[in-house]
N, C-alpha and C positions, 0 to 999 in steps of 0.2 A: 474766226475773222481773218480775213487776207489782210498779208503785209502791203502796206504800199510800195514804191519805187522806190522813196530816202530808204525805207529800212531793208532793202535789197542790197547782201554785200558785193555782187557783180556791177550794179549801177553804183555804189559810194567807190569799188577800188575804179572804175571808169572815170567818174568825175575829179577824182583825186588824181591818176591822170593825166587829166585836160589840165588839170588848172597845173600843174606843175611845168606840161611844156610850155603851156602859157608866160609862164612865169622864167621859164630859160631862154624860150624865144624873144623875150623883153629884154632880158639879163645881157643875151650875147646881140640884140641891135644894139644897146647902149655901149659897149666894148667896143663894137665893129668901132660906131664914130668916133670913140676917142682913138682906135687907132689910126686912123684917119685924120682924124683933125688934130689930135693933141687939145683938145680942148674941157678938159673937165667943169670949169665956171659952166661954161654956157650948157651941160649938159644939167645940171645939177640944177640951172634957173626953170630949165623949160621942165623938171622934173617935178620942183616944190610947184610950178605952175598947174601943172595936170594935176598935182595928187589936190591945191587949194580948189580945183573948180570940181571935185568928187562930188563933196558934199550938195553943192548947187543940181550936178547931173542925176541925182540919187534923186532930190527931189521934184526935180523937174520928171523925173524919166515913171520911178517908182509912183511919187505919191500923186500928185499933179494927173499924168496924162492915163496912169491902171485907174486912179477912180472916175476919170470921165471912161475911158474903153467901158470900165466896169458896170457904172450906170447905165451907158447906154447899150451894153448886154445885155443887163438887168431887166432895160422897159424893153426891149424888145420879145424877150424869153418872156414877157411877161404879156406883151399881145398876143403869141402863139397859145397861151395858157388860155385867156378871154377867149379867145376860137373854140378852145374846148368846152367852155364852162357855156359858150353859144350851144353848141352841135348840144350840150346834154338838155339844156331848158328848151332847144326846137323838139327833138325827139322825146322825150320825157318830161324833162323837168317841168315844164308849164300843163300838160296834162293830169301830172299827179298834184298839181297847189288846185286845179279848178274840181279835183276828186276830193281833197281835205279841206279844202275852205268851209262850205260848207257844212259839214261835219264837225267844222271846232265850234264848242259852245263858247255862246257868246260872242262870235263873230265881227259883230260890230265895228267892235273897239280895235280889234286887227286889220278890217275895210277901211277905216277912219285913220289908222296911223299908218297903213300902211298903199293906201292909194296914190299912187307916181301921178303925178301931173307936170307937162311942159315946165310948168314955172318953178319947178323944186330949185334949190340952190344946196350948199354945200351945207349948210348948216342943218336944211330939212334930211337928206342923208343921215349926216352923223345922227339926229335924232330917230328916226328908222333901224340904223344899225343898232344902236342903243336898245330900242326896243324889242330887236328880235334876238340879240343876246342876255335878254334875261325875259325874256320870253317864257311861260308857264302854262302852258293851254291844255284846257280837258275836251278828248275827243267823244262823239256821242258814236259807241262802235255798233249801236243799233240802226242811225241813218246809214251808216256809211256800206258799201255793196262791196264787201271783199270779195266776191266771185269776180267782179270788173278791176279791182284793183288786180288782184292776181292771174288776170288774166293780161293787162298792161304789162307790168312787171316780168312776169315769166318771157313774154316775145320780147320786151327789151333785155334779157339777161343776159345775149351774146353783146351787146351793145354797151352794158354795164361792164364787161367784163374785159373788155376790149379798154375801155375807158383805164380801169382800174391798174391796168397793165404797163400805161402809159407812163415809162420813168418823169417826164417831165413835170409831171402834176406831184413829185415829191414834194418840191417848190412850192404850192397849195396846201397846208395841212386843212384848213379849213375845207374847203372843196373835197378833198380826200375823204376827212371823215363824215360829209357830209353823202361821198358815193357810198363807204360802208356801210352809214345807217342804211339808206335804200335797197341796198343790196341785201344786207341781213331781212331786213322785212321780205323784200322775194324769196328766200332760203327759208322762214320761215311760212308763208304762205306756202310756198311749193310744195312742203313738206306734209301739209291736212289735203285728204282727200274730201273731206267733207265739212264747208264751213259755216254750212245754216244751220248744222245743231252741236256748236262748239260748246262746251260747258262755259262758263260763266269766267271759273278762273282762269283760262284760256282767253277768253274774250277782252278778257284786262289786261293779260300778258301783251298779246297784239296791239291793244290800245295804247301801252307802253309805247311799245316797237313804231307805230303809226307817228304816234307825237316824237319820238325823235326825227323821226324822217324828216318832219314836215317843219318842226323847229330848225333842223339844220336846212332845210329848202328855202323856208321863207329867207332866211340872213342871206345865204348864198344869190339868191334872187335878186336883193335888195343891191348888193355889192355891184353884182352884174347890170343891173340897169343903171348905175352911177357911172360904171364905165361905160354903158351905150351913149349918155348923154355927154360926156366931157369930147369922145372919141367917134361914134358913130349917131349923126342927128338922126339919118332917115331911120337908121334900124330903130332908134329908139323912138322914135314917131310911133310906129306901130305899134310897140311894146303899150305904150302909152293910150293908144285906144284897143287895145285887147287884152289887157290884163285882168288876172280873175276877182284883181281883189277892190274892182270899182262896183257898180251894182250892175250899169249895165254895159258892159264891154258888146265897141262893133267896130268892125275895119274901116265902115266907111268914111271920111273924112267928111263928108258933108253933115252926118249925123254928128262926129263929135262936134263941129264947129257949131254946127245948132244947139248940141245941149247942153 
């Protein structure tokens, strides 16, 4: 592991230093004035006056104005992240939930907790998230057409991997491991030249690999449409009439308002 800066002895003998001339250059203006004025009281009041108002500037400076900069770092680095978590569910991510959905047994109950509508509030989120954090779903790997999945998968690998590269999304652990699963399942599909006659324990293996993907998608999805709707209406408009997990997803607006 590399050392940081502090434990660098060129930057600590630097600093030490600065702060020494620092501290001479302070030393020899208070000298100059007294030779000058003769006045030691008044040098000594405006001095207990500076070092009383430290403690005020420390907190004003430090705690005070680094935690607003900070925050609003924070939500900023944190729109740039939603950008990415957009580009991955436009290119992918909504592709592969409308390949698994159907595919997980029992379905239902995932369409039913997990259908976005206009009127969700904060409370229907948190119960969503909830839901796809303990989430447990068994895939039927006989419906599901791993030749199209792997074939998805494989053309988006430069796109995954491009993603995955991005230091920023260190920031995301969730999103993170939510691109490893997807990506190990492509490493894993890529890897069979032939997957219509997998043996059986193989087919479970993948089924494995399948349900994680699609448990880390679904959460990651859910999270992401909470932020369309507090932060972007229109985008989330759309989300809202094309998502996979209503029965019948359609862009047109006159159709959702009719149904």
């Amino acid at each position: 592991m590399s050392r940081g800066p502090a434990h660098n002895p060129k930057t600590t003998r630097w600093l030490l230093v600065v702060a020494v001339a620092l501290i001479a250059t302070s030393a020899l203006v208070y000298v100059l004035h007294y030779v000058i004025f003769r006045d030691a009281h008044h040098i000594f009041i405006y001095m207990v006056h500076d070092i009383a108002f430290v403690p005020f500037e420390v907190l004003l400076t430090v705690i005070i104005i680094e935690r607003l900069l900070s925050r609003r770092e924070s939500a900023a680095l944190d729109q740039k992240l939603n950008m990415v978590v957009g580009a991955f569910f436009s290119e992918l991510g909504n592709s592969l939930l409308k390949l698994f959905i159907p595919v997980v047994t029992g379905n239902q109950e995932l369409r039913r907790r997990l259908d976005v509508s206009k009127n969700w509030q904060a409370k229907d989120y948190a119960e969503a998230v909830a839901f796809t954090r303990g989430l447990s779903c068994h895939i039927d790997m006989d419906a599901l057409n791993l030749e199209e999945l792997k074939d998805r998968l494989v053309k988006a690998r430069p796109f995954l991997l491009g993603l995955l590269e991005n230091p920023a999304l260190l920031e995301k652990d969730s999103f993170t491991d939510m691109l490893w699963a997807v990506f190990h399942l492509t490493e894993e599909l890529e890897f069979r030249d032939d997957l219509a006659n997998l043996p059986k324990s193989d087919r479970v293996h993948l089924g494995l690999d399948v349900k994680r993907a699609f448990e880390n998608l679904a959460r990651e999805w859910v999270l992401y449409t909470r932020h369309l709707q507090n932060n972007y209406p229109y985008l989330f408009s759309l989300v809202v009439r094309t998502h996979p997990f209503q029965d019948r997803p359609s862009p047109l607006v006159a159709d959702q308002a009719g149904g």
